[in-house]
PDB file of N, CA, C and O in Angstrom, chain B, residues numbered from 101:
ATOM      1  N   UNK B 101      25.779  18.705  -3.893  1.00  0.00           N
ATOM      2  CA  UNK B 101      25.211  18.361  -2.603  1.00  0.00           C
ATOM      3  C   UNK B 101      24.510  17.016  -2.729  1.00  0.00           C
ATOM      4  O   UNK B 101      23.753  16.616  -3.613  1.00  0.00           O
ATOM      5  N   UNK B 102      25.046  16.286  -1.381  1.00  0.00           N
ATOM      6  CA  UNK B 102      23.768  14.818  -1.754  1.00  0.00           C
ATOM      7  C   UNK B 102      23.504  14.147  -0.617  1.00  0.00           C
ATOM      8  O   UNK B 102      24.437  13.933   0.157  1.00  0.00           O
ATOM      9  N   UNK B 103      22.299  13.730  -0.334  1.00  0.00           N
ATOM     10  CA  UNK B 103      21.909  13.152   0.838  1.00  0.00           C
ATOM     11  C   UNK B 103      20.884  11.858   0.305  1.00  0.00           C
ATOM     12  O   UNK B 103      19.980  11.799  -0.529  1.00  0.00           O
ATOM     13  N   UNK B 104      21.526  10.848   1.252  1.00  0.00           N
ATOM     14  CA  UNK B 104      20.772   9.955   1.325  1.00  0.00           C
ATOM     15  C   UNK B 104      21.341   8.776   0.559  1.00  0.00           C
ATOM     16  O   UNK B 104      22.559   8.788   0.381  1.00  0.00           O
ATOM     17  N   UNK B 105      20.310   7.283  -0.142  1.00  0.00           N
ATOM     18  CA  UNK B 105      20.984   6.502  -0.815  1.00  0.00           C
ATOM     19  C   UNK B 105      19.610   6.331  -1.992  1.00  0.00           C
ATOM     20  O   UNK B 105      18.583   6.425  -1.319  1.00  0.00           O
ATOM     21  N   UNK B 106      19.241   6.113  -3.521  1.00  0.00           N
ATOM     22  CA  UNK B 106      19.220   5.256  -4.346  1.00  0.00           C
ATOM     23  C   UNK B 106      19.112   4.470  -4.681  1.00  0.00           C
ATOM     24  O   UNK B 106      20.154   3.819  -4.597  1.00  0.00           O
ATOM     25  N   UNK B 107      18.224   3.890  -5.186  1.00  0.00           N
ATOM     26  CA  UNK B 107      19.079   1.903  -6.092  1.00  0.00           C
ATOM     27  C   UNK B 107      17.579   1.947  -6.835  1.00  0.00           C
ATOM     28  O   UNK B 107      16.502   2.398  -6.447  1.00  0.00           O
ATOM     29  N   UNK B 108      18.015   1.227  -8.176  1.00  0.00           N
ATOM     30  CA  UNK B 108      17.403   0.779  -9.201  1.00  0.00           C
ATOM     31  C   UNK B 108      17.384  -0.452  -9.067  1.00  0.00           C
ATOM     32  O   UNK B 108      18.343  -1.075  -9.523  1.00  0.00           O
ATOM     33  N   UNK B 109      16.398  -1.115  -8.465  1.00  0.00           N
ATOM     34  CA  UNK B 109      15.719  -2.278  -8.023  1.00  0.00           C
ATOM     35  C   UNK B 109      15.339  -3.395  -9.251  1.00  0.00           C
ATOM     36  O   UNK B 109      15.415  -4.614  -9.097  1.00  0.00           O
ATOM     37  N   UNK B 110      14.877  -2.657 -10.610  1.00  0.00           N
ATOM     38  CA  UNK B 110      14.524  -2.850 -11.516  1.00  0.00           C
ATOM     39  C   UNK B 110      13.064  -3.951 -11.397  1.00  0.00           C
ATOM     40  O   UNK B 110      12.909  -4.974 -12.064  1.00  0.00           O
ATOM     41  N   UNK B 111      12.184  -3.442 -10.446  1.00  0.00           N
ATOM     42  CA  UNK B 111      11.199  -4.105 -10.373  1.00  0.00           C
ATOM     43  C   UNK B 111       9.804  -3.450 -10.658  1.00  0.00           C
ATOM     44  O   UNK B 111       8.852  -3.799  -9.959  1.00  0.00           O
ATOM     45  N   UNK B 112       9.643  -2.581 -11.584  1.00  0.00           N
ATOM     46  CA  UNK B 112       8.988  -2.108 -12.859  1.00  0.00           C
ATOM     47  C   UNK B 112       8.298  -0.927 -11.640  1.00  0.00           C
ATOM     48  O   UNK B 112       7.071  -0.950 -11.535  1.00  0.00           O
ATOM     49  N   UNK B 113       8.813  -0.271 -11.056  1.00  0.00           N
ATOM     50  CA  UNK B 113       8.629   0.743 -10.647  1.00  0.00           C
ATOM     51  C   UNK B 113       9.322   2.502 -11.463  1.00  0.00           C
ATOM     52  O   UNK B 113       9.502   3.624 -10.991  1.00  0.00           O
ATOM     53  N   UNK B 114       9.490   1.979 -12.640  1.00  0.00           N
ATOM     54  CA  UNK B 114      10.165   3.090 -13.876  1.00  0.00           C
ATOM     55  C   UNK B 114      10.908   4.271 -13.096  1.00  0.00           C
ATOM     56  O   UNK B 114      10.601   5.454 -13.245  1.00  0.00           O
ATOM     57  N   UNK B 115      12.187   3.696 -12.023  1.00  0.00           N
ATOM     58  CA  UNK B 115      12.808   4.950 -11.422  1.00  0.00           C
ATOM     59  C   UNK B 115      13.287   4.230 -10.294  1.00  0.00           C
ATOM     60  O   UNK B 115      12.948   3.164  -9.781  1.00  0.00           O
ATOM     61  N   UNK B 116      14.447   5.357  -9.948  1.00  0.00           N
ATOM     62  CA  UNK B 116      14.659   4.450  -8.848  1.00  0.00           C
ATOM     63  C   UNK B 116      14.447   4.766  -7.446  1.00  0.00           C
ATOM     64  O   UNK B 116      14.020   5.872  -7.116  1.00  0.00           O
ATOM     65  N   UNK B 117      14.596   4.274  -6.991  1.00  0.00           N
ATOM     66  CA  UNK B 117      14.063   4.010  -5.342  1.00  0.00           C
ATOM     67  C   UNK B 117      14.783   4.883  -4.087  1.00  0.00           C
ATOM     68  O   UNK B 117      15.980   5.132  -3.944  1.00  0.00           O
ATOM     69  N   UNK B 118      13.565   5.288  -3.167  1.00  0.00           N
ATOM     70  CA  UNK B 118      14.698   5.912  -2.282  1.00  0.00           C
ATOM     71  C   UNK B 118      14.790   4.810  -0.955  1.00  0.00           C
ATOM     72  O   UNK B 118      13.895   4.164  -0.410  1.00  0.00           O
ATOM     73  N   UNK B 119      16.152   4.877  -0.701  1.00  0.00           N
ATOM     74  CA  UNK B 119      16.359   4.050   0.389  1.00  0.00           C
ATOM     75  C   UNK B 119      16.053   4.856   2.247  1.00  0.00           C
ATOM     76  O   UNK B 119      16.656   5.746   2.847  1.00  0.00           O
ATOM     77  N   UNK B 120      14.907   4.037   2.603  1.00  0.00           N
ATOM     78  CA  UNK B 120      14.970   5.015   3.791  1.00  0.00           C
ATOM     79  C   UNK B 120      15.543   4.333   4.973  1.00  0.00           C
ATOM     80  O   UNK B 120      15.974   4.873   5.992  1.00  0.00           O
ATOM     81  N   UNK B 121      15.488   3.061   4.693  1.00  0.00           N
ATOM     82  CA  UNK B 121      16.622   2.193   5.982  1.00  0.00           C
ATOM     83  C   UNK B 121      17.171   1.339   5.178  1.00  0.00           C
ATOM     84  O   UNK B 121      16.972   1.065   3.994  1.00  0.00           O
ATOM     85  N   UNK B 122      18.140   0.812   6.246  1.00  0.00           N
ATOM     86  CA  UNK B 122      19.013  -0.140   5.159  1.00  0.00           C
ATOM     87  C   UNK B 122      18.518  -1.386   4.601  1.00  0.00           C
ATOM     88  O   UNK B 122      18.182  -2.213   5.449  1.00  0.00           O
ATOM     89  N   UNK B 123      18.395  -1.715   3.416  1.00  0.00           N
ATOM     90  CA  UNK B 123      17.319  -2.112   2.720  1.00  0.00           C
ATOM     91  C   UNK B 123      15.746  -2.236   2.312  1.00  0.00           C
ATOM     92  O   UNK B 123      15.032  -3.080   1.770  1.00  0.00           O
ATOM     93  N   UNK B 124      15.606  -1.019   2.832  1.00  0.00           N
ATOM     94  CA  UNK B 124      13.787  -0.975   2.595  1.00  0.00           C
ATOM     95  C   UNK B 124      13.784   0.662   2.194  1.00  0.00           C
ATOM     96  O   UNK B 124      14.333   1.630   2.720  1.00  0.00           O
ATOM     97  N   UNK B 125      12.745   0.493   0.796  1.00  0.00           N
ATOM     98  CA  UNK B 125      13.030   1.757   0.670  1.00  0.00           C
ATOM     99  C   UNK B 125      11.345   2.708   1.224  1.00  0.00           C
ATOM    100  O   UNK B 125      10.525   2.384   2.082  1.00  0.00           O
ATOM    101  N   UNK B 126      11.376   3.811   0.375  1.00  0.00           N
ATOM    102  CA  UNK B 126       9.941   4.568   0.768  1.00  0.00           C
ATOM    103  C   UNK B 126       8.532   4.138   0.645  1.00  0.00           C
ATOM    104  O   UNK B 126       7.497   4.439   1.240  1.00  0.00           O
ATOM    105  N   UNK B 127       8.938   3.053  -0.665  1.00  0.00           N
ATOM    106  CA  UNK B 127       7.637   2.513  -1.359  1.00  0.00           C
ATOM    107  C   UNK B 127       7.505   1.107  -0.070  1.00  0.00           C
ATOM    108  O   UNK B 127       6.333   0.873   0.221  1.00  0.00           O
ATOM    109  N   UNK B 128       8.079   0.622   0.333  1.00  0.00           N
ATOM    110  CA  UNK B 128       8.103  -0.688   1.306  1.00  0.00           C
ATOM    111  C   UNK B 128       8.936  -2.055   0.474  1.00  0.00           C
ATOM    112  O   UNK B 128       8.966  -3.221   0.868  1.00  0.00           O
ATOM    113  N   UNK B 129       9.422  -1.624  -0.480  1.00  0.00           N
ATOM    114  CA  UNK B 129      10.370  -2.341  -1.028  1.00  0.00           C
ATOM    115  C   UNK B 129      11.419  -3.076  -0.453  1.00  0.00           C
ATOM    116  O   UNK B 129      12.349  -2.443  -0.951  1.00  0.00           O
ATOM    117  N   UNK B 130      11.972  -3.965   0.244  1.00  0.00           N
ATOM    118  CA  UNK B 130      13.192  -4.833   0.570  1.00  0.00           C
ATOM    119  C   UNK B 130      14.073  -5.400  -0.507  1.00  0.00           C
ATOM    120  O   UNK B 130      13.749  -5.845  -1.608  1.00  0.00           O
ATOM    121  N   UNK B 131      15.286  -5.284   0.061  1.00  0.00           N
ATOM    122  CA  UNK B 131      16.259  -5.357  -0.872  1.00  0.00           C
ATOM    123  C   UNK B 131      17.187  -6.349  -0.475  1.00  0.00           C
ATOM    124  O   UNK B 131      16.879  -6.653   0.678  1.00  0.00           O
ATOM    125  N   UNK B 132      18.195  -7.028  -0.855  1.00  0.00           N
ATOM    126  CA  UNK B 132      19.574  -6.998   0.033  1.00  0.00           C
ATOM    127  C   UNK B 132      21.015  -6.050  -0.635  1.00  0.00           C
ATOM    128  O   UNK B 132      21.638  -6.374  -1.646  1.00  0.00           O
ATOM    129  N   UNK B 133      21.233  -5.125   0.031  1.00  0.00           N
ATOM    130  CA  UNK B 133      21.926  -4.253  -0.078  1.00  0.00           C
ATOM    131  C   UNK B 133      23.260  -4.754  -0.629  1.00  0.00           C
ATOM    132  O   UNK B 133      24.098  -3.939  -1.017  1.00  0.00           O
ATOM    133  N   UNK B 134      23.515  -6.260  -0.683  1.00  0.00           N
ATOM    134  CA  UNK B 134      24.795  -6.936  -1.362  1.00  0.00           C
ATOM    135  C   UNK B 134      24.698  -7.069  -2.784  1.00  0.00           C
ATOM    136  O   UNK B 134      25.642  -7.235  -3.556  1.00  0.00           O
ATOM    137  N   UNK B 135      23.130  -6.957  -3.151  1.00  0.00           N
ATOM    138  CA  UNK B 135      23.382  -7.444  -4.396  1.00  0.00           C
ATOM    139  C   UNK B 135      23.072  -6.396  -5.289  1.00  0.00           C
ATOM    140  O   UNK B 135      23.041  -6.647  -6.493  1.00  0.00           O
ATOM    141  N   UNK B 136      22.808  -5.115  -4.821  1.00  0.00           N
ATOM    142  CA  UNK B 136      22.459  -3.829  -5.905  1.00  0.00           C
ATOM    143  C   UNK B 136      23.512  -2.865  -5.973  1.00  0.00           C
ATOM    144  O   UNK B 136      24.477  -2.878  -5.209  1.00  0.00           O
ATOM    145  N   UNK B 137      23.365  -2.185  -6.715  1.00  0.00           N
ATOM    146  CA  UNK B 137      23.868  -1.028  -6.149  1.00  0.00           C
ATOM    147  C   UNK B 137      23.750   0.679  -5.975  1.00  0.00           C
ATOM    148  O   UNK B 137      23.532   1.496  -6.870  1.00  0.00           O
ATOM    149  N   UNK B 138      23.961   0.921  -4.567  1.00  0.00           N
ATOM    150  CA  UNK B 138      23.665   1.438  -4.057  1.00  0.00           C
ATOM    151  C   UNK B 138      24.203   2.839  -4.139  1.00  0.00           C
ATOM    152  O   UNK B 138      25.380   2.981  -3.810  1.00  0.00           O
ATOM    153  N   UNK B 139      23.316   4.223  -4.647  1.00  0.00           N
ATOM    154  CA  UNK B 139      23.884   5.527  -4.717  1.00  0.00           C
ATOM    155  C   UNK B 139      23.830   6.024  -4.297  1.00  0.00           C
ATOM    156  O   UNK B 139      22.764   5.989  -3.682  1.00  0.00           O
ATOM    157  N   UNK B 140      24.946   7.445  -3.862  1.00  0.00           N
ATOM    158  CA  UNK B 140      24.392   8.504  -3.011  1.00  0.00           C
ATOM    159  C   UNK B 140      23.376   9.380  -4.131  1.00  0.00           C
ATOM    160  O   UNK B 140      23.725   9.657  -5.278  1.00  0.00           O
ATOM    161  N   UNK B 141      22.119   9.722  -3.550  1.00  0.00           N
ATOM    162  CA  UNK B 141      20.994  10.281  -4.362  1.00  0.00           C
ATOM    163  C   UNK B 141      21.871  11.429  -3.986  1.00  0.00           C
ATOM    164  O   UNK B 141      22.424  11.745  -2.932  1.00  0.00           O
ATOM    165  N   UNK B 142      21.809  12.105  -5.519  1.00  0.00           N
ATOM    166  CA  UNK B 142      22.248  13.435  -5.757  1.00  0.00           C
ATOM    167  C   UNK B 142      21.143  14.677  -6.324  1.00  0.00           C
ATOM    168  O   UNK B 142      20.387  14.705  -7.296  1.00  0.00           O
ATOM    169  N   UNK B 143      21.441  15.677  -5.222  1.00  0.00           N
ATOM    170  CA  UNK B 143      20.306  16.925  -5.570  1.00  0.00           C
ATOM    171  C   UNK B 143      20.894  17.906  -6.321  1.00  0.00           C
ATOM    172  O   UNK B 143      22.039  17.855  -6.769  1.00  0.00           O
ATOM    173  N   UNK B 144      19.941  18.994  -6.489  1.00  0.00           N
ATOM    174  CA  UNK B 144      21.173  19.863  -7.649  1.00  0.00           C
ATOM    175  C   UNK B 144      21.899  19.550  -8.909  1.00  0.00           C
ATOM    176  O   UNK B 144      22.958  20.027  -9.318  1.00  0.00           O
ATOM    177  N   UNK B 145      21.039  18.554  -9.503  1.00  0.00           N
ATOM    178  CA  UNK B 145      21.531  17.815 -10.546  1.00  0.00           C
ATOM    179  C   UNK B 145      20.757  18.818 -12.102  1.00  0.00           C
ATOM    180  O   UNK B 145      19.858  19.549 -12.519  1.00  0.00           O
ATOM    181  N   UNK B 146      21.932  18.116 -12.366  1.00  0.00           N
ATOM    182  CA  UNK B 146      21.215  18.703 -14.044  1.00  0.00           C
ATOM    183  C   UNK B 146      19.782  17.762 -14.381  1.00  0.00           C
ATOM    184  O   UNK B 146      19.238  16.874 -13.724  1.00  0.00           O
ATOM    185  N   UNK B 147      19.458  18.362 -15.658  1.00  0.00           N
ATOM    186  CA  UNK B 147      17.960  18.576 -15.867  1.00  0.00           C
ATOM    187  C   UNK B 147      17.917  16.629 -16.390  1.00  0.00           C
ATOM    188  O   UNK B 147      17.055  15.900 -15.898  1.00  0.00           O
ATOM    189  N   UNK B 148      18.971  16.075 -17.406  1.00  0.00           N
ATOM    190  CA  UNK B 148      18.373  15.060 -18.087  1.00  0.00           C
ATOM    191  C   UNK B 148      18.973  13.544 -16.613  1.00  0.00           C
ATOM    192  O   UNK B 148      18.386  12.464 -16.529  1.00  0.00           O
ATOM    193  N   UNK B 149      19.924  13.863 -15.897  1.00  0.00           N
ATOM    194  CA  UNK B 149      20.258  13.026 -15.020  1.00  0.00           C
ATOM    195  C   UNK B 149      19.184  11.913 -14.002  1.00  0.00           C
ATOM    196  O   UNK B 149      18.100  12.047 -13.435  1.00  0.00           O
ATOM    197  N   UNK B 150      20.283  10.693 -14.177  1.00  0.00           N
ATOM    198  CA  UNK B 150      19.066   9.524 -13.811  1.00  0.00           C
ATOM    199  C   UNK B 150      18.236   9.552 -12.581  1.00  0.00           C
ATOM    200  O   UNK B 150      17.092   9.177 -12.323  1.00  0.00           O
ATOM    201  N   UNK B 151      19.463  10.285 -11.710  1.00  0.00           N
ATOM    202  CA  UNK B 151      18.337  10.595 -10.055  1.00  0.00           C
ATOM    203  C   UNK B 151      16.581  11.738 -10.429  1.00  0.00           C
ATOM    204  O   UNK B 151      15.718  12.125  -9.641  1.00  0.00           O
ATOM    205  N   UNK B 152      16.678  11.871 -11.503  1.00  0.00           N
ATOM    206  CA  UNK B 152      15.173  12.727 -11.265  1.00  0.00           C
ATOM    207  C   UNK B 152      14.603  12.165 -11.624  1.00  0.00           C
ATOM    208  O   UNK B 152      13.820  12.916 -12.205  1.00  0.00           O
ATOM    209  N   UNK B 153      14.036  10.416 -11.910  1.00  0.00           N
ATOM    210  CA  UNK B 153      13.350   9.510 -12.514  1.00  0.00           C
ATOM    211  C   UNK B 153      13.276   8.821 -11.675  1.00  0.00           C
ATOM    212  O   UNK B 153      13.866   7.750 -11.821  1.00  0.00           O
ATOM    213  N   UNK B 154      12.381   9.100 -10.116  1.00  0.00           N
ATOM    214  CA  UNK B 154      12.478   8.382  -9.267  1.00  0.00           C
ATOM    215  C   UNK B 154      11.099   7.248  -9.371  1.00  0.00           C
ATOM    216  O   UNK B 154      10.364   7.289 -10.358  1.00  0.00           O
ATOM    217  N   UNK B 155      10.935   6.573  -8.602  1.00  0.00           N
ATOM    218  CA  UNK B 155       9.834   5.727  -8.087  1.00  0.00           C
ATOM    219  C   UNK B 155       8.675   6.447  -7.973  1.00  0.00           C
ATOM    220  O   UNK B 155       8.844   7.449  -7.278  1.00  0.00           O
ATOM    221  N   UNK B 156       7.702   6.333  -8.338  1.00  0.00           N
ATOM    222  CA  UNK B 156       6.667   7.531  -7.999  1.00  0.00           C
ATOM    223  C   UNK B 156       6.229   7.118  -6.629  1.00  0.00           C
ATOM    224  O   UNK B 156       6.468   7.940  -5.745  1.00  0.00           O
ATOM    225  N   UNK B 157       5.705   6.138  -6.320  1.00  0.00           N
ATOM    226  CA  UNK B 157       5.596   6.279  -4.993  1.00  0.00           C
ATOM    227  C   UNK B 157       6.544   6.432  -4.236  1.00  0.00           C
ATOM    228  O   UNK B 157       6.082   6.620  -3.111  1.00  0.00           O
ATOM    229  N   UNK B 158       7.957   6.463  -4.222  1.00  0.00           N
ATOM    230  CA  UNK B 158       9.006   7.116  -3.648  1.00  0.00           C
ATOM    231  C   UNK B 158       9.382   8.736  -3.060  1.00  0.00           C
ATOM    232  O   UNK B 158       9.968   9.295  -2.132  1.00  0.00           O
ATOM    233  N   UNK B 159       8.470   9.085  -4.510  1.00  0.00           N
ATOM    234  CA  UNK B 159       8.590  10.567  -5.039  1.00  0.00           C
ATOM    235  C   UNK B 159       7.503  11.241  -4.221  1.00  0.00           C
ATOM    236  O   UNK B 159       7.605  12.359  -3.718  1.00  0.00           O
ATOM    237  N   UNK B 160       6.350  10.360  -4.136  1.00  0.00           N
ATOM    238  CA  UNK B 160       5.165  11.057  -3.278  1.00  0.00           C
ATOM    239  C   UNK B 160       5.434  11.001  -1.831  1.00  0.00           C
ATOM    240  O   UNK B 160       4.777  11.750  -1.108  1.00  0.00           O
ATOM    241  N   UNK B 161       6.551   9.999  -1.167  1.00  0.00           N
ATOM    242  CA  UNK B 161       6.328   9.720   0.120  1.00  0.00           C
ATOM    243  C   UNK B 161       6.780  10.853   1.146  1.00  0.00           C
ATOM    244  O   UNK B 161       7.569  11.703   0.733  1.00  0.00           O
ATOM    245  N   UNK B 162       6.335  10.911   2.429  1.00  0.00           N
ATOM    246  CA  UNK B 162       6.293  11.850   3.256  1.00  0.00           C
ATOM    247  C   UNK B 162       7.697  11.309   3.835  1.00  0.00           C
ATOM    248  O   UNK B 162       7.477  10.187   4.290  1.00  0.00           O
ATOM    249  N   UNK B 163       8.643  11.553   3.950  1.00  0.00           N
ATOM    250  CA  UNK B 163       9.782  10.979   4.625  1.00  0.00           C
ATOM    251  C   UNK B 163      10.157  11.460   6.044  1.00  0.00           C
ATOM    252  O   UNK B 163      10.771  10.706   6.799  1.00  0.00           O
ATOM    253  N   UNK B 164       9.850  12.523   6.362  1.00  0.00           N
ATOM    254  CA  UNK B 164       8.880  12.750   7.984  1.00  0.00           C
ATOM    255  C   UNK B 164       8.185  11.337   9.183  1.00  0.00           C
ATOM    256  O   UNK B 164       8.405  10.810  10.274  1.00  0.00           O
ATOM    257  N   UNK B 165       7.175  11.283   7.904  1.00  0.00           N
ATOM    258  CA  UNK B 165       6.125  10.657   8.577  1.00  0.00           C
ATOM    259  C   UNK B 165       6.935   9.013   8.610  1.00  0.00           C
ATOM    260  O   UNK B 165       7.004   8.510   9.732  1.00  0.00           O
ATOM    261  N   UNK B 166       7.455   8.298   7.577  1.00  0.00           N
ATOM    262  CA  UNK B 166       8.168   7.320   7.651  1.00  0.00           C
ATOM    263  C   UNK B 166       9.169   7.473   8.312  1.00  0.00           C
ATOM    264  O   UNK B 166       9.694   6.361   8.360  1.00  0.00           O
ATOM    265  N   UNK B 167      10.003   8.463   9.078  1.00  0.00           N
ATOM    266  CA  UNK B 167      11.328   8.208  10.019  1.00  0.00           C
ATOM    267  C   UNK B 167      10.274   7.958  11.118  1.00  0.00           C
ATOM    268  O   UNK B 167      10.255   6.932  11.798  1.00  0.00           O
ATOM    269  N   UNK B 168       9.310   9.081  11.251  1.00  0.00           N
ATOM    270  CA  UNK B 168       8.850   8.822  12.784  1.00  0.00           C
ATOM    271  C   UNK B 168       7.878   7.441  12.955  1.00  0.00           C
ATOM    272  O   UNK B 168       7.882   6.919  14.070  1.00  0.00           O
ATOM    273  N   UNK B 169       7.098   6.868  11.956  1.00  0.00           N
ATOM    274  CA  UNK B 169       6.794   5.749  12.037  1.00  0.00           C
ATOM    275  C   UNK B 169       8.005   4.658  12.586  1.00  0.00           C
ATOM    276  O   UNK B 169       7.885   4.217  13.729  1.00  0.00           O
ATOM    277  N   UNK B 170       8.671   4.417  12.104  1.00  0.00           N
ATOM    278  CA  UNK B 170      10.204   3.768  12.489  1.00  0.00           C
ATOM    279  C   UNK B 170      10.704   3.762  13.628  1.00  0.00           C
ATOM    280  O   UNK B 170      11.236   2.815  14.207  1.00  0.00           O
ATOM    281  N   UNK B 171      10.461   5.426  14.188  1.00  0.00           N
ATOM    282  CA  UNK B 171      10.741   5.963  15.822  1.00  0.00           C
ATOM    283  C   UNK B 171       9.701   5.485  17.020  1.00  0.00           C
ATOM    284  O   UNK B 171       9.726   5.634  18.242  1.00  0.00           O
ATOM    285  N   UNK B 172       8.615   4.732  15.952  1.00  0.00           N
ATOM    286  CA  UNK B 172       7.133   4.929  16.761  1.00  0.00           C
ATOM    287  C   UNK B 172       6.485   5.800  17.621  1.00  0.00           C
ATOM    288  O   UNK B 172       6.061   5.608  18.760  1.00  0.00           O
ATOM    289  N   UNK B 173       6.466   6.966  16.786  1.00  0.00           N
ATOM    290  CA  UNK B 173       5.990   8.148  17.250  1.00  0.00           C
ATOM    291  C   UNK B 173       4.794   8.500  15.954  1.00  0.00           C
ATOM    292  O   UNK B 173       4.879   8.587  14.729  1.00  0.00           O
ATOM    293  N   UNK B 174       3.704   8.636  16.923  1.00  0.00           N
ATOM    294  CA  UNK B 174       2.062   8.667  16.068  1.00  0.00           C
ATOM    295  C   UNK B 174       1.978  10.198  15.875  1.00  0.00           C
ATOM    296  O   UNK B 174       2.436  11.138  16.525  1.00  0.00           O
ATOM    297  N   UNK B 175       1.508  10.147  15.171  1.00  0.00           N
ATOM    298  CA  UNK B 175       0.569  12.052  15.194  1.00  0.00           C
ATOM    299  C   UNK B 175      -0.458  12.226  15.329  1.00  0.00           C
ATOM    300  O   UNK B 175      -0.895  13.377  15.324  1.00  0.00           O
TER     301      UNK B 175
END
């Protein structure tokens, strides 16, 4: 099963990144999407696999609260 996109930015965030629009990820990171590359983040993964070494602030983010920020809808 897999949702969503990935990318190892390699900008000392030790993990990689979740993409929540096209090129910006959870942490507020910008990218250009031509020059990385870009994975489908995979769930259900085995234990030593690279998707569970995410961004920590990636890892903490509310991804809720960042779509509806985006939607501009407050709480």
């Amino acid at each position: 099963m897999t949702t969503g996109y990935v990318v190892d930015l390699e900008n000392g965030h030790d993990g990689y990144c979740v993409e929540s629009l096209v090129s910006v990820t959870y942490c507020g990171e910008t990218f250009d999407p031509a020059a990385v590359d870009r994975e489908i983040y995979a769930i259900d993964r085995g234990e030593g696999h690279p998707h569970n070494y995410l961004c920590y602030e990636c890892s903490k983010a509310d991804s809720r609260k960042i779509r509806g920020a985006v939607r501009g809808e407050t709480t």
